[in-house]
C-alpha positions in Angstrom: -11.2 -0.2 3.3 -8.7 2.6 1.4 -9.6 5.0 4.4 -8.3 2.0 7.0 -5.1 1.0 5.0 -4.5 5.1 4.7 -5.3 5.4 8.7 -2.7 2.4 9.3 -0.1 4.1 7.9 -0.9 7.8 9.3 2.9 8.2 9.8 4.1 7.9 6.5 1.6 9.6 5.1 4.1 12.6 4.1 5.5 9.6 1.9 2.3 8.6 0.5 1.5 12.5 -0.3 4.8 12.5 -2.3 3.0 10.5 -5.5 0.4 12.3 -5.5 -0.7 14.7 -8.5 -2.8 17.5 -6.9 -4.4 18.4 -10.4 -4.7 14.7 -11.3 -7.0 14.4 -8.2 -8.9 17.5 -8.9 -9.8 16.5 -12.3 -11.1 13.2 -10.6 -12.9 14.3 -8.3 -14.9 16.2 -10.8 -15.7 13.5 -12.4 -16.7 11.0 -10.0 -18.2 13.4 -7.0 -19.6 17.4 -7.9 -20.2 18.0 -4.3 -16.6 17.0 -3.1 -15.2 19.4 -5.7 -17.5 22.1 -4.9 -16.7 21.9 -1.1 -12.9 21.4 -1.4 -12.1 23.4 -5.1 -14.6 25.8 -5.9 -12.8 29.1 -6.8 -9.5 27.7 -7.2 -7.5 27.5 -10.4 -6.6 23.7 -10.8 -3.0 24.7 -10.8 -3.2 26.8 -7.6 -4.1 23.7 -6.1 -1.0 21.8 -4.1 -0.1 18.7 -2.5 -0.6 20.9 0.9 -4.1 21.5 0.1 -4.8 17.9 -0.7 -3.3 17.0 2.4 -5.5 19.8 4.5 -8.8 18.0 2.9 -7.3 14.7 4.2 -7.1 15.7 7.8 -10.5 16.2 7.2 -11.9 13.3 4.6 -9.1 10.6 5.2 -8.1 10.9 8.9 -11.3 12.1 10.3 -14.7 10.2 10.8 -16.6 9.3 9.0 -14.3 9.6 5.9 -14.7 9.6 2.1 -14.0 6.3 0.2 -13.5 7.8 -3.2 -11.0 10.5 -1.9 -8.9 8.2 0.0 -9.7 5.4 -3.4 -7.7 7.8 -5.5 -4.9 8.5 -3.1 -4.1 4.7 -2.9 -4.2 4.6 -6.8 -1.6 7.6 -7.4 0.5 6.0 -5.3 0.2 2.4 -6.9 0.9 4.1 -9.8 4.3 5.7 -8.9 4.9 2.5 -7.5 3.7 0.6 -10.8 6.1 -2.4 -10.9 6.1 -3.0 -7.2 2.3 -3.8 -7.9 2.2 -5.8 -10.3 5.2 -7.4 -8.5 3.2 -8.6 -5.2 -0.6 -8.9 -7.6 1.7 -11.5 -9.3 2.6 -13.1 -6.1 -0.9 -12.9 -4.6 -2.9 -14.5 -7.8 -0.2 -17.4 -7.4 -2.1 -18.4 -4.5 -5.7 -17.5 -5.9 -6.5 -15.9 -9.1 -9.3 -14.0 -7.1 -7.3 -12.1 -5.0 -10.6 -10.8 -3.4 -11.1 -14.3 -1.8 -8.1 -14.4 -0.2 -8.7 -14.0 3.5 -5.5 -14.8 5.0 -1.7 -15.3 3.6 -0.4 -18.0 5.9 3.5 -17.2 6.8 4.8 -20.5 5.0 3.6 -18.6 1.9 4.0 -15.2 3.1 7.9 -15.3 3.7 8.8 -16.3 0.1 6.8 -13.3 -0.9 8.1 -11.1 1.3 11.8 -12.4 0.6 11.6 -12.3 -2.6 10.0 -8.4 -2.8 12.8 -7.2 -1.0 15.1 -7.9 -2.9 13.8 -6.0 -5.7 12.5 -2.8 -3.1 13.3 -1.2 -0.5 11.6 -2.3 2.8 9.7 0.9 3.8 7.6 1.0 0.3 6.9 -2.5 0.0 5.7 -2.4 3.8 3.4 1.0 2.3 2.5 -1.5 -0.8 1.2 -4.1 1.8 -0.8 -1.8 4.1 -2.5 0.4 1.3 -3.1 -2.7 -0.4 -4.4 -4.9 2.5 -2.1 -7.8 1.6 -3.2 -10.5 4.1 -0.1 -11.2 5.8 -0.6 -11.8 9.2 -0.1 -8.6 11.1 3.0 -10.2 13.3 4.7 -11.3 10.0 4.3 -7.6 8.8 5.7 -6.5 12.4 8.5 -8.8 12.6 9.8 -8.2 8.6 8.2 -5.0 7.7 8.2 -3.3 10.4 11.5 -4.1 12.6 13.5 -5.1 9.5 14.0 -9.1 10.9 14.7 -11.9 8.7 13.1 -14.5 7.4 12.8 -17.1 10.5 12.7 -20.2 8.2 15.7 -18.9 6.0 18.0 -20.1 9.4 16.8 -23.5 9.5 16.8 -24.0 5.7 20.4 -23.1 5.2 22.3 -26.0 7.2 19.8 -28.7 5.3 20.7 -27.3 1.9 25.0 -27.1 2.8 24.3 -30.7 4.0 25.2 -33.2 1.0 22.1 -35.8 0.0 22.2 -39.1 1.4 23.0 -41.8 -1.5 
């Protein structure tokens, strides 16, 4: 999954790279894998290591089959990290439909336009759209086109304006 969501947004990874801290990820990948450490940092000093390195060893372990999980894993993270309130912004939104956000399969677009409206009014449309994709937030992929991608707006928001301007009967 993290090499996917990475993969879908291959363009921006330049953006993604920017949150990232080099020796942060080498002391992790100590820790969780010796023989991805060995292959990618033996002999360097942790602080000759930059984010150009890092992204040199995701041509190769990100972008590249068959990929490594745990490399890609901690990419995601630094960048949720930077990105800390956005997070818990859209986890907020997502355990308002279900708790286990796990089980949620798909975001219907009644449900997924509030969310999305509501987000970008707190961030800026390119990180959010990151936030979704590195996050696999189940919108449906031609909500994430239309809104994320190409900027358009909510296509309920037009037919729920003239009913709330229009006085109750009584």
């Amino acid at each position: 999954m993290p090499i996917q969501a990475l993969r879908s947004v291959a363009e921006r990874f330049e953006d993604i790279l920017k949150h990232v801290n080099p020796k942060r990820v080498v002391s992790e990948v100590l820790k969780a894998d010796k023989a991805f450490h060995f292959r990618y940092f033996k002999g360097y000093r942790p602080d000759q290591i930059g984010r150009g390195r890092i992204k040199q060893i995701a041509q190769k372990e990100v972008f590249s089959d068959p990929g490594n999980d745990l490399f890609a894993n901690l990419l995601i993270i630094h960048w949720n990290e930077a990105h800390a309130e956005m997070y818990r912004d859209i986890v907020t939104h997502v355990r308002a439909i279900n708790d286990d956000v796990e089980a949620i399969t798909r975001i219907e677009p009644e449900q997924a336009h509030p969310i999305i409206d509501d987000m970008l009014k707190r961030h800026t449309r390119e990180a959010f759209y990151l936030c979704v994709r590195l996050n696999g937030v189940r919108f449906d992929e031609d909500v994430i086109q239309a809104r994320l991608i190409r900027g358009e707006p909510n296509p309920n928001a037009a037919s729920a304006a003239p009913e709330a301007a229009q006085p109750a009967a009584g």
